[in-house]
N, C-alpha and C positions, 0 to 999 in steps of 0.2 A: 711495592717498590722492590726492586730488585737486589740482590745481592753486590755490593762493590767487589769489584774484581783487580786484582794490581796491574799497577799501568803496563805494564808489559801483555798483555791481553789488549788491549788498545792498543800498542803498536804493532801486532800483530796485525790485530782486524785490521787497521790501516795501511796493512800494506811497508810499512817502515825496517828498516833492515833493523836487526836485533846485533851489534856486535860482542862476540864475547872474547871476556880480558884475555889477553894473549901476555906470554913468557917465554924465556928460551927453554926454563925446565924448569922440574919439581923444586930442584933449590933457589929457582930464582922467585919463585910464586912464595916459596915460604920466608924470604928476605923481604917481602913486600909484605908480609903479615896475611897473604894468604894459606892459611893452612886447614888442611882436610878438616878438623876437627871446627874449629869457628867457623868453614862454611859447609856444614852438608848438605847435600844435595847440587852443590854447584856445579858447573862446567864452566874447564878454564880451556884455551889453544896452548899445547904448547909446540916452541917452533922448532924445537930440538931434542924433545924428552921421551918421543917411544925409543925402543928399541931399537939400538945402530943408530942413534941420535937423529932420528926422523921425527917427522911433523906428527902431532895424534893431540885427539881431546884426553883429558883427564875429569873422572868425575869424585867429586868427593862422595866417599859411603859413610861419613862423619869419625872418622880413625886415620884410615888411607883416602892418596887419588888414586885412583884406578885407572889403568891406561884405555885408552878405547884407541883401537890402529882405524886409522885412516885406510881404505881399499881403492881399487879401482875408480877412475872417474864414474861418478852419475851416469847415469843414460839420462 
C-alpha cells in the first residue's frame, strides 16, 4: 500500500488550479492570523507588499515572510 499523500498532490495530478491566499500585505496577512511563525513554510500573494508596493509572493521561514519579487512574464 502506498504511502497517503495530502490532497493537494491530487489536485495537482489532476490538473486543478491550486489558489494561493492572497492579501494586500504583510500587515494584512498578520490581521487575519496569518503569521510567519504559525505558518512555516507557506506561501501567501501579496497584492501590494513587495517593494514600491508591488505584487510578490511572500514565503514563511517560520520567524519572517520573505519577499520573493515577482519578474518578467513567463515565456
Amino acid at each position: 500500500m502506498g504511502k497517503l499523500q495530502p490532497r493537494s498532490f491530487e489536485r495537482i495530478r489532476s490538473g486543478e488550479q491550486i489558489l494561493i491566499p492572497t492579501y494586500a500585505n504583510n500587515a494584512a496577512a498578520i490581521a487575519a492570523g496569518i503569521t510567519a511563525a504559525k505558518y512555516p513554510r507557506r506561501i501567501i500573494y501579496l497584492t501590494a507588499g513587495g517593494t514600491g508596493s508591488v505584487p510578490c509572493l511572500a514565503v514563511s521561514d517560520g520567524t519572517n515572510w520573505r519577499q520573493v519579487a515577482i519578474g518578467v512574464n513567463a515565456i
